[in-house]
N, C-alpha and C positions, 0 to 999 in steps of 0.2 A: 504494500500500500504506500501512499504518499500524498501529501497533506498541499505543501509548498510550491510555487512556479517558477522561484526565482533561486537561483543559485546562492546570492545574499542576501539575507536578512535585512527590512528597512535601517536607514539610519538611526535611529530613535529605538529600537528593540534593543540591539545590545552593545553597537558602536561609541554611540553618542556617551552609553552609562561607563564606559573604560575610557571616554577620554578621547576620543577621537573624532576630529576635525571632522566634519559636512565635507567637505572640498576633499581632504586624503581618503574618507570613504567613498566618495564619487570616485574617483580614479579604480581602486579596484573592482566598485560597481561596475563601470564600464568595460576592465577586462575583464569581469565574468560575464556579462551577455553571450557569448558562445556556449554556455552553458546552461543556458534557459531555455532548454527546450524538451521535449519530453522523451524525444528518439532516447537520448543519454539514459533513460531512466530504463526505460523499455527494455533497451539495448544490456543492460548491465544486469540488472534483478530479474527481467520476464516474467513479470507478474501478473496473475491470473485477473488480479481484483486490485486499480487502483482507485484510491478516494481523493479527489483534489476537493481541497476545500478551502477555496477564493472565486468569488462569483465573478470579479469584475476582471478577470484574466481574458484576455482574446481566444476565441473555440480554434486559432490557428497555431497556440501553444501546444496543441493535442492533434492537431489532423494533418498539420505542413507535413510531416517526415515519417508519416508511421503507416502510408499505402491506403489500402481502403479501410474506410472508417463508416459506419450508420451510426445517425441518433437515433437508435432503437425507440428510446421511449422519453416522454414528458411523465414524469412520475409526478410530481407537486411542483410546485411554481421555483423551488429551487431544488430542484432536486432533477438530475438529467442522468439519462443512461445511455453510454455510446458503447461500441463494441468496436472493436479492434483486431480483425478478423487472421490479416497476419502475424499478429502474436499471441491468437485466443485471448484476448483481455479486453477486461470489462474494464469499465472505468465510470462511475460514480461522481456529478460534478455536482458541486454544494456549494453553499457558503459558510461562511465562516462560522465557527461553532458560538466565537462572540455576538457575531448578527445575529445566528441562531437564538442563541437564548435571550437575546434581546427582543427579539419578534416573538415571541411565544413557544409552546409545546416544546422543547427543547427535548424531554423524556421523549415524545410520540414521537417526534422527526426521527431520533437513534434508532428507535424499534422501527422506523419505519424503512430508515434506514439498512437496515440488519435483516427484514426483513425483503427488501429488495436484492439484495446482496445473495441472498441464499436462495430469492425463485431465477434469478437471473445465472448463479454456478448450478443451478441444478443440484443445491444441500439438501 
């Protein structure tokens, strides 16, 4: 599984609280952009079931490099399921679990979640 789209952490998560400059973390932001993308992920672990959980990611962080792809299904209004046919992998897109539980049902979205997850591998 895997959560994140970005190979680095915003400025503000853990940069910022060690002391480190906006401007020197841009610089290595920017050499990690070859790195943002999903192939690397795909390509490395081969995983059956990922979960990205950031809504406002462009759907070409998951479809540029990885061959045919379907949006199987609109599950709930954040909740998407694509398939990944050349890798058998399902992939799960959400938002964030702080959005999440800021908009409500936070317990029902996981199960529903979980429950998606296991009609969609065939558990």
């Amino acid at each position: 599984m895997w959560a994140n789209t970005n190979a680095l952490e915003r400025h503000h998560v853990t940069a910022e609280k060690q002391g480190i400059s906006r401007e020197d973390w841009k610089i290595i932001q920017t050499a990690s952009e070859p790195f943002d993308r999903s192939k690397h992920i795909i390509d490395a672990i081969r995983p059956h079931l990922m979960i990205i959980c950031t809504w406002n990611t462009d759907e070409q962080w998951l479809t540029r490099d990885n061959g045919p792809f379907v949006l199987d299904d609109t599950i709930d209004s954040h909740l998407y399921h694509y398939y990944l046919s050349a890798t058998d992998t399902h992939v799960l897109w959400t938002a964030h679990p702080r959005w999440l539980s800021q908009n409500g049902g936070f317990d029902d979205f996981i199960l529903k979640l979980a429950d998606t997850a296991k009609q969609k591998l065939n558990l």
